[in-house]
Short mmCIF file of the C-alpha atoms (twelve columns), coordinates in Angstrom:
data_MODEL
# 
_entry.id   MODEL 
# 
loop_
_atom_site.group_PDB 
_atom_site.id 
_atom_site.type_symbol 
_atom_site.label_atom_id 
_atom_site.label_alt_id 
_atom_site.label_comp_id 
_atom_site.label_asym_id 
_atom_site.label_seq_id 
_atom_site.Cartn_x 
_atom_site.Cartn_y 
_atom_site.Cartn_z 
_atom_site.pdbx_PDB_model_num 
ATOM 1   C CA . UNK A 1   14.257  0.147   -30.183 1 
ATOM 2   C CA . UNK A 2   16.438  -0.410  -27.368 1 
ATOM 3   C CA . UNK A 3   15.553  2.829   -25.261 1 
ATOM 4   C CA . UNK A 4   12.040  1.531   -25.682 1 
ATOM 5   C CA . UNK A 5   12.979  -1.441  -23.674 1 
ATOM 6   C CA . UNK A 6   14.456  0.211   -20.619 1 
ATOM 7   C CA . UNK A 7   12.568  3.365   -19.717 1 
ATOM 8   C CA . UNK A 8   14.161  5.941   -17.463 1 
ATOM 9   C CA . UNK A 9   13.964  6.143   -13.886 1 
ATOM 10  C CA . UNK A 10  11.802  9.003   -14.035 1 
ATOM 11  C CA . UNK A 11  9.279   7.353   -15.933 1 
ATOM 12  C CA . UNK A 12  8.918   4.347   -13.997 1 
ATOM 13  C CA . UNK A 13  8.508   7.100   -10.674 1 
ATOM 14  C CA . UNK A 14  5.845   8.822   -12.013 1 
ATOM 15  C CA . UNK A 15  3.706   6.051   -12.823 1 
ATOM 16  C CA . UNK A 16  4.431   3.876   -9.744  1 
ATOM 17  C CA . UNK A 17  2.990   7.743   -8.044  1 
ATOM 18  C CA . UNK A 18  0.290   7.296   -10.709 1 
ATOM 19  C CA . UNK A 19  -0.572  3.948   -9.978  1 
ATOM 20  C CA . UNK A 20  -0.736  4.724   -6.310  1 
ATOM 21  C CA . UNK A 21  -2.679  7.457   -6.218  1 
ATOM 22  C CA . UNK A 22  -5.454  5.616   -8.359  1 
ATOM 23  C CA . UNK A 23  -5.259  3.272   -5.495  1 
ATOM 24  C CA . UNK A 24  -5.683  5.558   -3.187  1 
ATOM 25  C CA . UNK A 25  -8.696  7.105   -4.714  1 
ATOM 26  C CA . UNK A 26  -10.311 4.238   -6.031  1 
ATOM 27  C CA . UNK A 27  -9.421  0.608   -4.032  1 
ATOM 28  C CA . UNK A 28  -11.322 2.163   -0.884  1 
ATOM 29  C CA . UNK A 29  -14.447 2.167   -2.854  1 
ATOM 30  C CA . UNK A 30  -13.769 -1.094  -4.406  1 
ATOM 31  C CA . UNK A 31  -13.230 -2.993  -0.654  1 
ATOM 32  C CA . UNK A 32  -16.129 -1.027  0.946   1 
ATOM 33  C CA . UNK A 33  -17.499 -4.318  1.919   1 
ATOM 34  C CA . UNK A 34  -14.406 -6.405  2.054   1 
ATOM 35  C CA . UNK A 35  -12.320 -7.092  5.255   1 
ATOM 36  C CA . UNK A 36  -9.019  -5.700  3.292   1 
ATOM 37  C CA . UNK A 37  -7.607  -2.372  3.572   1 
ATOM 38  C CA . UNK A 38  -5.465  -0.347  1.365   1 
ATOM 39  C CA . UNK A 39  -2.375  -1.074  3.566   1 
ATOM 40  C CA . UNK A 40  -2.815  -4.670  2.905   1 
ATOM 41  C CA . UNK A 41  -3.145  -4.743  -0.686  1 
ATOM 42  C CA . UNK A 42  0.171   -2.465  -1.429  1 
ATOM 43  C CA . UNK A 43  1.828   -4.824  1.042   1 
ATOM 44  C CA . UNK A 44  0.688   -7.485  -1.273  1 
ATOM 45  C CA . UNK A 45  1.775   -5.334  -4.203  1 
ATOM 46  C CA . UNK A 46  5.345   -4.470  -2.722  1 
ATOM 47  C CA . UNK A 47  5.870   -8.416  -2.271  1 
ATOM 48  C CA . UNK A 48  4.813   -9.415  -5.321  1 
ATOM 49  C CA . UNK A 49  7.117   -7.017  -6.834  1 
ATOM 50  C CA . UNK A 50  9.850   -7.573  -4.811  1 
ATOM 51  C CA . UNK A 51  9.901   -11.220 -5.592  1 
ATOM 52  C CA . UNK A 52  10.276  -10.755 -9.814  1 
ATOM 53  C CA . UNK A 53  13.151  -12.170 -11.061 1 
ATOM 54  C CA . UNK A 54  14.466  -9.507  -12.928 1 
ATOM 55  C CA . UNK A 55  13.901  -6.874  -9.650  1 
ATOM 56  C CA . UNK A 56  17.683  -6.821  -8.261  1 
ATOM 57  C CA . UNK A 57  17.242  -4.469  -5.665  1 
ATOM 58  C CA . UNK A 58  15.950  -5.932  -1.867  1 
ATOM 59  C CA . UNK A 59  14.664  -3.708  0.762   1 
ATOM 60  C CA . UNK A 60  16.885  -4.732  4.052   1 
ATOM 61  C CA . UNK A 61  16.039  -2.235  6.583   1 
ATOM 62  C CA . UNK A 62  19.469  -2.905  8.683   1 
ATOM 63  C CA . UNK A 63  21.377  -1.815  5.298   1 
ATOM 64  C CA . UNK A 64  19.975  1.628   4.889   1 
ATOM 65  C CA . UNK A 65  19.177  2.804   8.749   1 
ATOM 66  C CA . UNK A 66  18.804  5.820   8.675   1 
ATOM 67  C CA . UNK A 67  16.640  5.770   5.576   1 
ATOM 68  C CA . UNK A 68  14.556  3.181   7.346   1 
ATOM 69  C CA . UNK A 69  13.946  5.355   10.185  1 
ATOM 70  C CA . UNK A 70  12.980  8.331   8.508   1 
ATOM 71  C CA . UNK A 71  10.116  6.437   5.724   1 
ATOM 72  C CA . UNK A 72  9.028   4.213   9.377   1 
ATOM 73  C CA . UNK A 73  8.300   7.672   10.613  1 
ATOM 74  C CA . UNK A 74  6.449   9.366   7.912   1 
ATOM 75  C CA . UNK A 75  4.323   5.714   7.570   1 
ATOM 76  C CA . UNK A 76  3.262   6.030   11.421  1 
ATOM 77  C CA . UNK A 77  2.345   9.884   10.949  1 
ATOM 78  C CA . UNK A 78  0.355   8.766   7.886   1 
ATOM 79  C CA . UNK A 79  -1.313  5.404   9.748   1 
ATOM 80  C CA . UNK A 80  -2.472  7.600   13.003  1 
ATOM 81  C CA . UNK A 81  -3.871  10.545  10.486  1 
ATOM 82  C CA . UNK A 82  -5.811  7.937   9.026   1 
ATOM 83  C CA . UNK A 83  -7.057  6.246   12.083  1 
ATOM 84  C CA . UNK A 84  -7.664  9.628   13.468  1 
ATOM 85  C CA . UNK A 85  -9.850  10.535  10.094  1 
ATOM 86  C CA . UNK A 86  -12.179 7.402   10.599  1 
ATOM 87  C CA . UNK A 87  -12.942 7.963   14.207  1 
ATOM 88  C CA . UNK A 88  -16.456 8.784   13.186  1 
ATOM 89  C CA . UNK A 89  -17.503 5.453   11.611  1 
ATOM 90  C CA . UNK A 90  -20.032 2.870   13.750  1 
ATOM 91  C CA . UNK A 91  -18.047 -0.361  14.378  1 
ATOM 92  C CA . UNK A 92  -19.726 -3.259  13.857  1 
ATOM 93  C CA . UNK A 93  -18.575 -6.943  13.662  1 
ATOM 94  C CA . UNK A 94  -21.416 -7.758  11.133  1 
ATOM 95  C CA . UNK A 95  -18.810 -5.765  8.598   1 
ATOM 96  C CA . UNK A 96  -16.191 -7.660  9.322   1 
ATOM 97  C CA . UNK A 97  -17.444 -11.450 9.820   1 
ATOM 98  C CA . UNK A 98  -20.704 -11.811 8.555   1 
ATOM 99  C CA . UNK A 99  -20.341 -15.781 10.557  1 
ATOM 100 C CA . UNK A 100 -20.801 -13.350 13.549  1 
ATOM 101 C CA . UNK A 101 -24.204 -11.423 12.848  1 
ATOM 102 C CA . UNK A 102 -25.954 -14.857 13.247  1 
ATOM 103 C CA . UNK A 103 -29.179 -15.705 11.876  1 
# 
């Protein structure tokens, strides 16, 4: 009963990479006509996590430098891809504020 309570590492890995990869596929659909973005919600996730009690680790970038510039990296490669990707899509502030489209 007591391995049941504390699952391994590798467990808890997979299905955080489980859990974010049905968030990738899924949440865009789900905020089509939102102002959010997936970005914002795992922010929201990551803090909300971060903040449990029984979570004893805390994410200082200034303790783990080099580690911190490598993931800062690989999130600005990803951010531009993506920005890159929806080039194509008409802008429109009616999508964004709806106060703004008037009557």
């Amino acid at each position: 009963m007591l391995g049941f309570l504390s699952p391994e590492p590798y467990i808890l890995w997979l299905t955080g990479a489980g859990l974010l990869i049905a968030l990738v596929a899924w949440l865009p659909l789900a905020l089509k006509r939102l102002p959010l973005s997936l970005p914002i919600i795992c922010i929201a996730i990551g803090a909300g996590i971060f903040l449990l009690p029984p979570v004893t680790l805390r994410p200082l970038p200034w303790a783990f430098p080099d580690i911190t510039e490598r993931f800062t990296e690989l999130v600005v490669i990803i951010a531009l891809m993506g920005a890159g990707l929806k080039l194509d899509r008409i802008f429109s502030w009616r999508l964004i504020c709806p106060l703004l489209s008037g009557p």
